[in-house]
ZAMARGU-4260 file (C-alpha; in steps of 0.2 Angstrom, whole numbers, plus 5000, padded with zeros to 4 digits):
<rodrens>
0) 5422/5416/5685 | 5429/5400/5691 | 5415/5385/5692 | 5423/5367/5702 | 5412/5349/5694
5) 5409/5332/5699 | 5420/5328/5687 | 5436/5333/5696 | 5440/5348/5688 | 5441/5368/5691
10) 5434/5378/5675 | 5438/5398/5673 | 5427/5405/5663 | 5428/5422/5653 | 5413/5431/5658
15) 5411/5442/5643 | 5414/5427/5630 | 5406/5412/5641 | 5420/5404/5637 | 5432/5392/5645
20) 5448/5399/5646 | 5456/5387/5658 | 5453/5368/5666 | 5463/5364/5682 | 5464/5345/5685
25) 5472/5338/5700 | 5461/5332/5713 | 5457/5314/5713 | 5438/5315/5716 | 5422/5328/5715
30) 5428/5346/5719 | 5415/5354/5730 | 5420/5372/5735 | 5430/5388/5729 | 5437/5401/5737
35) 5446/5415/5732 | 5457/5428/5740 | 5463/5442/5725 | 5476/5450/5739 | 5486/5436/5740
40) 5483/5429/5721 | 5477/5413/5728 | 5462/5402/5723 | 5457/5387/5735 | 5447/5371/5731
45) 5439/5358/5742 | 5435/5341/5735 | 5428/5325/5740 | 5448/5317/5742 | 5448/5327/5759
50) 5462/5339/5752 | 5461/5360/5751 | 5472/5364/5733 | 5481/5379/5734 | 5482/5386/5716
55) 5489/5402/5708 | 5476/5415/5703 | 5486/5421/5689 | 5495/5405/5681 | 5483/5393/5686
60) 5496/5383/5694 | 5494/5373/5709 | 5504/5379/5723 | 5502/5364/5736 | 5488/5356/5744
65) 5482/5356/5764 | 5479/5337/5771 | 5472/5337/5788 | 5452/5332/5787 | 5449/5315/5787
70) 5432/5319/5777 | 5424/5327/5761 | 5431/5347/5763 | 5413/5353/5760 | 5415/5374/5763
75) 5429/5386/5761 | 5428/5404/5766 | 5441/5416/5766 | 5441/5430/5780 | 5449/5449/5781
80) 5461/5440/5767 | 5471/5432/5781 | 5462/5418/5787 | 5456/5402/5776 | 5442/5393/5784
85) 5439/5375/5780 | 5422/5362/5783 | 5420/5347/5783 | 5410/5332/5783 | 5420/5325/5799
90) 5413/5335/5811 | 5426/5350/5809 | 5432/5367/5806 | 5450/5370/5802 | 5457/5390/5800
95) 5474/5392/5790 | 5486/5406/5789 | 5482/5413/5769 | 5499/5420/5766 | 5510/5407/5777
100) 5498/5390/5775 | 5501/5386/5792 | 5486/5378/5805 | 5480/5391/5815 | 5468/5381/5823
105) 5453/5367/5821 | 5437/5369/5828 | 5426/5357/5837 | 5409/5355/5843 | 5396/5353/5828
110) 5387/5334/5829 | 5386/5331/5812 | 5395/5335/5796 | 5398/5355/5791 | 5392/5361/5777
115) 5392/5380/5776 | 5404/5393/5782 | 5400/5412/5782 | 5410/5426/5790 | 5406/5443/5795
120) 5412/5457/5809 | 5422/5447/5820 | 5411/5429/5818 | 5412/5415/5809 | 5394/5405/5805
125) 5393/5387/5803 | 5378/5377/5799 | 5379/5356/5798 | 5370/5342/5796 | 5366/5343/5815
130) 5352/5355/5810 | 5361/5369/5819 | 5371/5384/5816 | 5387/5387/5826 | 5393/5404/5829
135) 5412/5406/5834 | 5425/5422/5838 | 5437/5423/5824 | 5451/5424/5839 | 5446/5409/5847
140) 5442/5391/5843 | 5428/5393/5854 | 5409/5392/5850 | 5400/5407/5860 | 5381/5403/5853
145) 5372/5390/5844 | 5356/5392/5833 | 5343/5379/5834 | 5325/5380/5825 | 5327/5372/5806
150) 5319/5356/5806 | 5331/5348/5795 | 5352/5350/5789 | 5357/5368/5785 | 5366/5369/5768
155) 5370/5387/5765 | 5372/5402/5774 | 5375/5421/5768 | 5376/5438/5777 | 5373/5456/5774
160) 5374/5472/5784 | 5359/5465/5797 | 5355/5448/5795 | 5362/5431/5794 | 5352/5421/5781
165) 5351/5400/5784 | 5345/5390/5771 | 5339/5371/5774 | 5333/5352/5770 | 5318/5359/5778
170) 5314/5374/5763 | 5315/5386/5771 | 5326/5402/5774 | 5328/5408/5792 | 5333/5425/5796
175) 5344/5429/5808 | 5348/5449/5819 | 5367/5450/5819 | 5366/5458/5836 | 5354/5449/5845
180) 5358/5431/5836 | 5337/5429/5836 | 5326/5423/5822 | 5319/5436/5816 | 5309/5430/5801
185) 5306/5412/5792 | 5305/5411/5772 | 5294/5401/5766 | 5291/5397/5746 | 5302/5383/5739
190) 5294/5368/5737 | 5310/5358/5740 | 5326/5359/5748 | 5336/5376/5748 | 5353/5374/5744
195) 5361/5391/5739 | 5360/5409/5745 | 5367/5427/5739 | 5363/5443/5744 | 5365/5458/5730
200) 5359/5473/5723 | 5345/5475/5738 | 5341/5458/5736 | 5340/5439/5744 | 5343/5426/5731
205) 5340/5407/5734 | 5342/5393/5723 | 5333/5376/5728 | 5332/5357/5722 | 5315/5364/5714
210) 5325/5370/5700 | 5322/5389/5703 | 5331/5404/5709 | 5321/5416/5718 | 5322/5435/5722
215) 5316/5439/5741 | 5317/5460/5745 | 5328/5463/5761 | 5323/5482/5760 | 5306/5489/5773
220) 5294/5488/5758 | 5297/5471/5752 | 5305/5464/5767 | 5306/5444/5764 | 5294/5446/5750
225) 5297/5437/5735 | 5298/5449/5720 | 5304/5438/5708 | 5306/5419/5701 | 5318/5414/5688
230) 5318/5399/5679 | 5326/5385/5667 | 5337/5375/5675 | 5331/5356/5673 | 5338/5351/5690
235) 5343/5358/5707 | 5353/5375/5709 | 5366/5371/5717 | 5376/5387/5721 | 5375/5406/5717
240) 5385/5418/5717 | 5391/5434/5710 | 5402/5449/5708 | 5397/5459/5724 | 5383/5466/5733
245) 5379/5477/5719 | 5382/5470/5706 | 5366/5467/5693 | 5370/5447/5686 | 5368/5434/5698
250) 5378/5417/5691 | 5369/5401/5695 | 5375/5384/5693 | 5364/5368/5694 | 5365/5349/5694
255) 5360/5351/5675 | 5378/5354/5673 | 5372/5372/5668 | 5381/5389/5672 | 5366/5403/5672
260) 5368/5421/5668 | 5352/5431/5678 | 5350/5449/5677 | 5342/5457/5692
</rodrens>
């Protein structure tokens, strides 16, 4: 489990102990966002200093680093392990070669700073500050549909097989049909911002500035019901995440500067 801090550093943690086996320290402000892709034993980190750090999954060394925004690098996502998505607060999207490193291309059109990346099929999601989110053709820098309806800045966006989740400054938790791009349902039940999504084991998780992680069925009988609240966090949930769709342990980690462990 790797977990990136305010205070400029990487942490791997050992999942079994909960221990920290590792601290990687080279960027020069707040690191923001991780991505991993396992094929080509690479681990990439987004910070606050504008940089993408390109780090060794096995030695922890840092490999080089990616310049090109001119803001906070706020998203990473990593797509069919060829592609490195990366978002920013200046306005852009910027897609590398994973194996090579090389710009493949940057992506324009969002009004506001981008703050959640997303990809699934042959899409890549977007949402922004601009209170919208972008859909573009992972072979073109070209945006072909953009969804409007949250009342305030979307912060996180997940997937699963049907539906594209969007969570917001507004609370609530859009749901999106794959195929038709129409909102098909609106969440409703945090009481403050939702800032972190994860979809596992049948399940929709969200993590708010409320403090709590909440469970929402995605199945016919509990669709968009919640079935489950989890708390102790003492501040906002910042980001979940965990080790696959069916996995049973969701991993949350908070402004508390808490890592928590939930089992489904």
């Amino acid at each position: 489990l790797f977990s990136a801090s305010a205070d400029k550093t990487i942490r791997a943690w050992d999942i079994s102990s909960r221990r920290c086996v590792q601290v990687l320290e080279e960027h020069t402000r707040p690191v923001l966002c991780l991505a991993v892709c396992v094929k080509h034993d690479k681990l990439f980190s987004g910070s606050y200093d504008c940089t993408v750090r390109v780090w060794n999954l096995s030695t922890y060394r840092r490999i080089t680093y990616l310049p090109g925004h001119t803001d906070a690098v706020r998203a990473l996502q990593v797509y069919n392990d060829t592609t490195l998505y990366t978002a920013s607060y200046d306005h852009t999207i910027r897609a590398y070669d994973i194996e090579s490193l090389e710009l493949l291309k940057v992506l324009r059109g969002h009004n506001g700073p981008v703050r959640t990346l997303v990809t699934v099929n042959d899409y890549v999601f977007s949402g922004s500050y601009d209170r919208t989110v972008r859909v573009w053709p992972a072979y073109t820098a070209d945006c072909v549909q953009e969804l409007k309806g949250h009342g305030d800045n979307v912060r996180v966006l997940t997937v699963d097989d049907r539906h594209l989740y969007s969570g917001s400054w507004d609370k609530t938790i859009r749901v999106w049909d794959l195929e038709t791009f129409s909102c098909k349902h609106i969440i409703n039940g945090h009481t403050e911002a939702v800032l972190a999504l994860c979809v596992m084991g049948g399940h929709l998780v969200s993590g708010s500035y409320d403090t709590t992680v909440r469970l929402w069925g995605v199945q016919p009988e509990t669709e968009f019901e919640c079935v489950g609240v989890f708390q102790g966090h003492h501040d906002a949930v910042r980001v979940l995440t965990s080790a696959g769709r069916n996995a049973t342990t969701v991993f949350s980690g908070s402004y508390d500067g808490s890592i928590g462990f939930w089992r489904l």
